[in-house]
N, C-alpha and C positions, 0 to 999 in steps of 0.2 A: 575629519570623519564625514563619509556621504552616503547616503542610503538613500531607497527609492521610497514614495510616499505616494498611496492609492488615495483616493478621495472616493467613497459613494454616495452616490444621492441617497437621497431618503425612497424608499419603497413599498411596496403591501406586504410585511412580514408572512401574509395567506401564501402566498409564493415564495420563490428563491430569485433572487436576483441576478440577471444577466450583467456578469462583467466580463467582456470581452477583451477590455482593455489592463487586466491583472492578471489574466490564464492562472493556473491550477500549478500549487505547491503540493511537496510530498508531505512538509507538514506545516499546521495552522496552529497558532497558540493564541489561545485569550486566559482572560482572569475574572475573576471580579468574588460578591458575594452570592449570585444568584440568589437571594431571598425575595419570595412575591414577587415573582416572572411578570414582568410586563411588557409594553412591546420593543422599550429600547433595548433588553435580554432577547428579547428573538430576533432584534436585527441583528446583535452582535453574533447570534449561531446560526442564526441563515445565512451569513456572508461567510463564515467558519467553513458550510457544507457546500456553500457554490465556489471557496476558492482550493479546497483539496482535492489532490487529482485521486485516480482510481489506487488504490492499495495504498494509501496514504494513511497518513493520522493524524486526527486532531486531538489536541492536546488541551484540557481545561485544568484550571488551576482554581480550584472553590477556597475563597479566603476564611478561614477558621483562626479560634484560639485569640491570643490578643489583639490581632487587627480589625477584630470585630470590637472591642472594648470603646474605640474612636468613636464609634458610629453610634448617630442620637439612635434610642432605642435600644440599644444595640442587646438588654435582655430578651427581646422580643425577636429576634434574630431566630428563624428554623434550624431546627440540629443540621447537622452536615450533610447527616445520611439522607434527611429529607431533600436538599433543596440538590444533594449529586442525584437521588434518582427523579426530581424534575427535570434536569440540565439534559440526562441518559435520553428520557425519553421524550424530549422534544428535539432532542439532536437527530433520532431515529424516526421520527416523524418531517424531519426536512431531509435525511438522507431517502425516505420511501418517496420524493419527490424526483431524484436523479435516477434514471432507467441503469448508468454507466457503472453506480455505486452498488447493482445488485446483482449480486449470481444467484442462478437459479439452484435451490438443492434439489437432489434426485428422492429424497426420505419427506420430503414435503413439511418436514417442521421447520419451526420457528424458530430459527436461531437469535433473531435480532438484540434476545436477551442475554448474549453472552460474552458481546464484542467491547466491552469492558476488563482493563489490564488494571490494577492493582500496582503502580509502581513500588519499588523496594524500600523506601524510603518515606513512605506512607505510614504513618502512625498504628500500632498496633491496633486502636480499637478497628479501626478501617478496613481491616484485612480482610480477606474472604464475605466480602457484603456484597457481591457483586448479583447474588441473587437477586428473581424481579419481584419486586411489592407495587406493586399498583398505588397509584399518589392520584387521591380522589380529586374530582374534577370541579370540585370547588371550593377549592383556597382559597380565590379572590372573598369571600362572605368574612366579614368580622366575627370573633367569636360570640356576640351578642346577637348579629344575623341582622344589625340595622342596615338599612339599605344605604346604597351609597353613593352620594349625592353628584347630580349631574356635573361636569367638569372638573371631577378630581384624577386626581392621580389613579384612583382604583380602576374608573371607566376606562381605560385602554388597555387595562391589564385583564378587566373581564373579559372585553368584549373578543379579544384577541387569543387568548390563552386558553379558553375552551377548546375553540377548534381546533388551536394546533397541537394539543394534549390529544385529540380523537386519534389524530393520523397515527399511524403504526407501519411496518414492516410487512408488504404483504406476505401473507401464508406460502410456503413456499419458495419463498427467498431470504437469502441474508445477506448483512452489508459486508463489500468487500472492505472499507475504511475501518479503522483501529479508533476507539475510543480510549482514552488516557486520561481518565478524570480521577485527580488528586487532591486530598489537602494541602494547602500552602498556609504555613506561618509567619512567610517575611511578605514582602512587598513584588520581588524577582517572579519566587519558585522557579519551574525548569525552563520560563524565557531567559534566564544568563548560563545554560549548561548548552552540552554539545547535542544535547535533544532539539533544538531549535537549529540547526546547522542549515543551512538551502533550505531556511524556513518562513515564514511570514507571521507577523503578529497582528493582530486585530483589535483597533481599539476602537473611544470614543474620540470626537472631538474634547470631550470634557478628560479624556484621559493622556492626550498623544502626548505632554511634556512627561508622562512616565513611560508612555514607548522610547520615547530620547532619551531615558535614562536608564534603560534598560539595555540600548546599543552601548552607551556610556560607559556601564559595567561588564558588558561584551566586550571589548576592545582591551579595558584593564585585565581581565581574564584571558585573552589571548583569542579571544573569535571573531567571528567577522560580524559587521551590524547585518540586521535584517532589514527585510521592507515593511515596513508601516501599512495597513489597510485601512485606515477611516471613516469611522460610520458614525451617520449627523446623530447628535444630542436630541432627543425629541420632548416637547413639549405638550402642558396639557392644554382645556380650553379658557384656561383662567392664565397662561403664559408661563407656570412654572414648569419646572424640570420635572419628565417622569422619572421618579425614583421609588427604590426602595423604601426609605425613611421616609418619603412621605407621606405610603399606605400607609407605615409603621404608626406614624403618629395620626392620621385617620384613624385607624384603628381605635390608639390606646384611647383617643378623644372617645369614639364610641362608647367604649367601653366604660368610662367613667361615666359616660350619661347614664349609661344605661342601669349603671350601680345605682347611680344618685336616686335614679326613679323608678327602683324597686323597691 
């Protein structure tokens, strides 16, 4: 089995990244939990919106249900519908960066909030959500509001995640790309179906042996492998991995102090 594998450097997620050297798929697939957006989630959707070409679709796969049970914290995990209309609108906030990705409307509304599809196989609670609720622009704060200490995990996810939550779709245009954000149960979701066909998948370094297993499972199903995108793992200023879990456990620490010294 052989398949093509991108490598991107690290970048200013404030921007979209120039890759010349991977050109523009019809369609983009990634996965993950999106929980507590930090900035190695906006590399993974920046590279999402700088490698799909014009009428294209990108494709996200929000991991729900028991593959969250794995993960420390994992009560502390945001509902689904929270952390898809983070995913929506910061995806719309790197698509308002691409001139190619916007047609002009003649009605001069906003459409940006509607370019969300409901696949068929989505869970019934999921169905018909695709309405817009605005997701306030300060998740990164613990629920006890203690601040949060220099060199953690949360500092990249603040400093970062505000402003790319500002950007929006300007008035008068909408995006011509397809938004495809679903719940996934297994580990696949629609990277082993014919949805990813002359597609591209997006990972981490910390993730690419599940992109290999995901051509792996393609091939036993009868498809062709994809090409791999790779985007660096990033780190905070104390050397550990930005992640999720471990706002998560900033957090619940917080928050136990915070009990204790009430």
């Amino acid at each position: 089995m052989s398949y093509t594998v991108h490598i991107v450097q690290e970048f200013n997620p404030e921007t979209l990244p120039d890759l010349p050297h991977i050109g523009k798929s019809a369609v983009v697939c990634l996965g993950g939990s999106f929980d507590r957006i930090h900035r190695g989630h906006l590399l993974l959707l920046a590279v999402a919106v700088a490698c799909v070409e014009k009428g294209g679709t990108i494709l996200v796969g929000i991991v729900d249900g028991p593959l969250l049970t794995r993960k420390l914290y994992g009560n502390m995990v945001r509902d689904y519908e929270h952390r898809r209309r983070d995913v929506r609108q910061i995806l719309n906030g790197f698509i308002s960066l691409r001139e190619d990705l916007l047609d002009k409307v003649d009605d001069g509304i906003d459409k940006s909030d509607v370019n969300i599809e409901c696949p068929e196989h989505e869970s019934e609670s999921s169905r018909g959500s695709s309405r817009t609720v605005r997701t306030p622009r300060t998740l990164y704060t613990t629920r006890s509001n203690t601040p949060i200490r220099p060199g953690s995990s949360c500092l990249p996810y603040a400093t970062t995640y505000c402003s790319t939550m500002s950007r929006t779709i300007p008035k008068g245009f909408q995006p011509n790309v397809k938004l495809k954000l679903l719940r996934i149960l297994d580990p696949y979701g629609p990277s082993i179906t014919s949805a990813l066909n002359d597609g591209v998948l997006v990972v981490s370094t910390e993730t690419i042996l599940g992109g290999h297993m995901v051509n792996v499972e393609r091939l036993q199903r009868g498809f062709k492998p994809v090409a791999l995108t790779v985007v660096p793992l990033l780190r905070d200023r104390d050397g550990e991995k930005v992640s999720s879990t471990k706002i998560r456990e900033e957090e619940s620490m917080s928050d136990s102090f915070a009990d204790r010294a009430s």
